[in-house]
C-alpha positions as CSV (number, residue, x, y, z in Angstrom):
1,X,-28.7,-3.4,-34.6
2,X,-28.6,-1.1,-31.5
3,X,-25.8,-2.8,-30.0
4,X,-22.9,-1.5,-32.2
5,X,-24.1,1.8,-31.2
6,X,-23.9,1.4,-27.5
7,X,-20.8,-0.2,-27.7
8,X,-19.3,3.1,-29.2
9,X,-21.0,5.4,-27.1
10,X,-19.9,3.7,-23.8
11,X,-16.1,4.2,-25.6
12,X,-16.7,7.4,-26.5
13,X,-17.6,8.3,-22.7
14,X,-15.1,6.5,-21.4
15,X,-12.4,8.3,-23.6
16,X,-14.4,11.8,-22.6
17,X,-14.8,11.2,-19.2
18,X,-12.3,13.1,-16.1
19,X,-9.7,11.1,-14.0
20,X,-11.2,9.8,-11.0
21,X,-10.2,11.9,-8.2
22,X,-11.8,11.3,-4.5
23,X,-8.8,12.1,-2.0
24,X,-7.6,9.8,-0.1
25,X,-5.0,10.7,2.6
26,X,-3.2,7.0,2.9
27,X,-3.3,3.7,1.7
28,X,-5.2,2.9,5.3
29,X,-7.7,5.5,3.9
30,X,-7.2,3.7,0.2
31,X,-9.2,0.2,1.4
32,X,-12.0,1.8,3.6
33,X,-13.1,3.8,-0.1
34,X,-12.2,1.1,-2.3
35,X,-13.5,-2.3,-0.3
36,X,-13.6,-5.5,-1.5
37,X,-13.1,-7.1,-4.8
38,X,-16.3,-8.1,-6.4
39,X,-14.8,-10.3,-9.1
40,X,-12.0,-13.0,-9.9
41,X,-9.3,-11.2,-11.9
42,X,-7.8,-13.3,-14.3
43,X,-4.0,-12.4,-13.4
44,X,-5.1,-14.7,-10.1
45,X,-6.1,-17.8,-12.0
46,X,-2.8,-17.1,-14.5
47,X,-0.7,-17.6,-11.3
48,X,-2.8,-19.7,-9.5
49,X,-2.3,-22.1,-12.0
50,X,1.3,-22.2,-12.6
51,X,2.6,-22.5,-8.7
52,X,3.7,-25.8,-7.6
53,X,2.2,-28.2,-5.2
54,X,2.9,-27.1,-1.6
55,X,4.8,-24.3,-2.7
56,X,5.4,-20.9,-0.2
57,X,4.0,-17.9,-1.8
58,X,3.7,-14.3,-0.7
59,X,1.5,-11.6,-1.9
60,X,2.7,-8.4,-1.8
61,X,-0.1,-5.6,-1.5
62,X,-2.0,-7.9,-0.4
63,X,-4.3,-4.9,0.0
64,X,-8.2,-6.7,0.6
65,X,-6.8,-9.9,0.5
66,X,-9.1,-10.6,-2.7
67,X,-6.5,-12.6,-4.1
68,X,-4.8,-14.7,-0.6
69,X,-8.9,-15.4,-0.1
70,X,-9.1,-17.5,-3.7
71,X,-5.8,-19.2,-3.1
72,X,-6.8,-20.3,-0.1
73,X,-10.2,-22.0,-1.8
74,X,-8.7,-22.9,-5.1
75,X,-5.0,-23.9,-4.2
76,X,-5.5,-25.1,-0.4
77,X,-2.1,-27.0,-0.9
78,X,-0.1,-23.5,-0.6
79,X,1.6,-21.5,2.4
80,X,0.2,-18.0,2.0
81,X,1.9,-15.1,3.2
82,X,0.5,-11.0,2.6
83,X,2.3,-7.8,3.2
84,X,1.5,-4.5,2.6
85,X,2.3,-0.7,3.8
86,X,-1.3,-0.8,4.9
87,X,-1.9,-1.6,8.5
88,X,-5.3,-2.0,8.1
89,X,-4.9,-4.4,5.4
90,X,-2.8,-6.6,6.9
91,X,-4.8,-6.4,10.4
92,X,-7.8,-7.2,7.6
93,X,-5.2,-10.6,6.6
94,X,-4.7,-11.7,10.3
95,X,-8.2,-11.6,11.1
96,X,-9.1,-13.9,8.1
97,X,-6.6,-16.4,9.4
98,X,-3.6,-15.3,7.1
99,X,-0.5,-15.0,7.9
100,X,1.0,-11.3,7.1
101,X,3.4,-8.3,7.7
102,X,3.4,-4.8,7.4
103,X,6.3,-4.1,4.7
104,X,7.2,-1.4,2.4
105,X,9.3,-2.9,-0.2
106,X,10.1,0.7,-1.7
107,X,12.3,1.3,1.6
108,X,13.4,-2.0,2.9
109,X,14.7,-5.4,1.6
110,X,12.6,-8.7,2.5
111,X,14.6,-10.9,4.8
112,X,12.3,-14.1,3.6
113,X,12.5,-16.2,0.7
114,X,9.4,-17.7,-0.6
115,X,9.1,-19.9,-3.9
116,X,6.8,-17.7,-5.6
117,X,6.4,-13.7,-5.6
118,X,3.0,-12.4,-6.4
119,X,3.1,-8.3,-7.0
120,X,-0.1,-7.4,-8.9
121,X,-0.7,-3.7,-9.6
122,X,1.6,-2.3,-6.9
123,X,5.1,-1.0,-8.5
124,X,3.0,1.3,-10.3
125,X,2.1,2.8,-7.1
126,X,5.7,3.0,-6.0
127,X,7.7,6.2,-6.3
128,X,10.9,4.4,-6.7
129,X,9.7,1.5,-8.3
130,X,13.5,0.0,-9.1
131,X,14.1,-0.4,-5.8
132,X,11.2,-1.8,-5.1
133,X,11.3,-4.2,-7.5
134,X,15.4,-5.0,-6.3
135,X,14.2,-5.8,-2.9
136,X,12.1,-8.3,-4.5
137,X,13.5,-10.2,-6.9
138,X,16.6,-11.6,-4.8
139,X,13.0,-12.9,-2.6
140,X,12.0,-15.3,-4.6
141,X,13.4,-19.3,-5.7
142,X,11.0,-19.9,-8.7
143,X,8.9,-17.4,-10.2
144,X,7.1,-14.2,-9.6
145,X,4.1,-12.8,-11.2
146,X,3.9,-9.0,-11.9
147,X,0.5,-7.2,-13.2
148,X,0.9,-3.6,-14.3
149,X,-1.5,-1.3,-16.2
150,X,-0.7,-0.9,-19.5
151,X,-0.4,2.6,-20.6
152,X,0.7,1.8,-24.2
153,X,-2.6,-0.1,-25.7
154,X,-4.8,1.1,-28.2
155,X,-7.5,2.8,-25.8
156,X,-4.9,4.8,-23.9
157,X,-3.5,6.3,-27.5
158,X,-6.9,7.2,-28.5
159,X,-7.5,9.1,-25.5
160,X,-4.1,11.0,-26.5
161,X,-4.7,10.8,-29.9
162,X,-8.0,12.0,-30.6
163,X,-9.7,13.9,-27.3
164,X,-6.4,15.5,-26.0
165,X,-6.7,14.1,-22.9
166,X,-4.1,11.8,-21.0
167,X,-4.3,8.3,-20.6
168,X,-6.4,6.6,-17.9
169,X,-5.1,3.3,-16.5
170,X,-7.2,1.6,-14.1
171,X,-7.3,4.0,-10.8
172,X,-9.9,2.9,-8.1
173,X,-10.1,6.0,-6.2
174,X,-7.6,8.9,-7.4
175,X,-5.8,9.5,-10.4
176,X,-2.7,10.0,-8.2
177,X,-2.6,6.3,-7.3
178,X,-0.6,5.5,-10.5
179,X,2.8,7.2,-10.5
180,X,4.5,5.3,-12.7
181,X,3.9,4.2,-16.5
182,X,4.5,1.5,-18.7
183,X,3.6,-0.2,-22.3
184,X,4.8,-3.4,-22.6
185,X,7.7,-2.6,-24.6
186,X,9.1,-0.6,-21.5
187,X,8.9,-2.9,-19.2
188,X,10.4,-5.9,-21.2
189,X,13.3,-3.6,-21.3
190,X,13.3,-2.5,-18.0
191,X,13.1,-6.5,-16.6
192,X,16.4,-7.0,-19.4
193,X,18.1,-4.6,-17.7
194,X,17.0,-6.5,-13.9
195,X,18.5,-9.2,-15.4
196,X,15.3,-10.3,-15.7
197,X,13.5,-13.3,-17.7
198,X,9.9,-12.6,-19.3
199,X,8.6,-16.5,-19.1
200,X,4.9,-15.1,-20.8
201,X,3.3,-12.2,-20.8
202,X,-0.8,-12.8,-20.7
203,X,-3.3,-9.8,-21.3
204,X,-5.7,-10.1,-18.2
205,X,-8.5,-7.7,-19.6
206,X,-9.3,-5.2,-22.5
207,X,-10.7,-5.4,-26.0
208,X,-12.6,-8.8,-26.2
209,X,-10.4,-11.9,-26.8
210,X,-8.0,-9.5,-28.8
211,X,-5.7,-8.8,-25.1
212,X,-4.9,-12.6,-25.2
213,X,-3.5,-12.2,-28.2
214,X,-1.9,-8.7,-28.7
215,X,-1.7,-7.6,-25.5
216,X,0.9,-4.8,-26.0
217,X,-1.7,-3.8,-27.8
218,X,-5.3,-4.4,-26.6
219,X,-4.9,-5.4,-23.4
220,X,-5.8,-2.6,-20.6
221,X,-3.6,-4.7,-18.0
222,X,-1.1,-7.3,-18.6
223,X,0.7,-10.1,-16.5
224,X,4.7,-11.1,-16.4
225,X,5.6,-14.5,-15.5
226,X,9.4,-13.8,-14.3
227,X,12.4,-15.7,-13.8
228,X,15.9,-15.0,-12.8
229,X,18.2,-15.0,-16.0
230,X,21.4,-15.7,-13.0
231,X,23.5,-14.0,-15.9
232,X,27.5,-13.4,-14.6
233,X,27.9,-9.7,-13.6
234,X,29.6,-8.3,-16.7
């Protein structure tokens, strides 16, 4: 009987409580507060599962190198590649026995092509997140797999709704980390106008087994499977 109860009061908290905000200076600074992952995130296993034997994949923000770390037990089969502004990260990478770059994709083109593309939660940390995302869709032969908060489901309108407060997405560390926003509306739109085919779009977390299937909707974070549509210039 008590459990209903808690459930609300741990939403009602959550929708109450301030945006996370310990400074951090750069994204060197970023992974020394935020360390390792302590779980498997299910935008890993979505790609994970759909790459191709012996295929080339890179991960950009490779950031902890949480998700090069359960390819590399899981999917032993691939070439792995990381990059990532951070230096420390990717010093983090080579020491583990990855191959990886420093890159910013928001600046510079990748001169590299790989079969698969893995970007999860990184454009919205990109101030100019159409270039970014131009530098890396020419990158890739088969697929690439984008995660992005979703600032459009049901807990973020509450929060705006109800308690007057703006939507929290996922931020680690500070509430600046985020400086972009989507729903999932927006960014199919956004990937039309790219030129861009949605192959799926999987919730990876939120409101119980509702994110898998409403994820516009109920899902806290949500995963593009994209293709190329190679549609004529008009």
């Amino acid at each position: 009987m008590l459990k209903p109860f808690r459930t609300l009061r741990a939403m009602v908290t959550y929708q109450l409580q301030p945006p996370p905000m310990t400074e951090f200076a750069d994204y060197n600074e970023y992974w020394d507060k935020r360390g390792d992952p302590s779980v498997i995130y299910r935008r890993w296993q979505i790609a994970a599962d759909a790459m191709e034997l012996g295929a080339s994949v890179l991960d950009v923000g490779c950031g902890s190198n949480g998700f090069l770390t359960y390819l590399k037990q899981c999917r032993p089969d691939l070439d792995l590649t990381g990059c990532d502004t951070s230096v420390n990260a990717v010093s983090r990478a080579r020491e583990a026995g990855f191959n990886a770059f420093v890159h910013d994709i928001g600046q510079t083109p990748l001169h590299t092509s790989f079969d698969y593309i893995t970007c999860f939660e990184v454009l919205e940390h990109i101030p100019h997140a159409e270039a970014a995302f131009r530098n890396l869709k020419t990158a890739f032969q088969k697929q690439m797999f984008v995660s992005i908060p979703n600032i459009g489901c049901l807990r973020c309108r509450v929060r705006l709704a109800l308690f007057g407060k703006f939507p929290l997405t996922v931020c680690n560390v500070h509430v600046k980390e985020h400086l972009r926003h989507w729903t999932v509306h927006d960014f199919a739109y956004w990937m039309n106008k790219e030129d861009m085919h949605i192959v799926r779009i999987e919730g990876q977390y939120g409101l119980r087994g509702f994110y898998r299937w409403f994820p516009g909707l109920f899902a806290h974070g949500v995963v593009f499977i994209l293709q190329r549509t190679n549609r004529s210039p008009s």
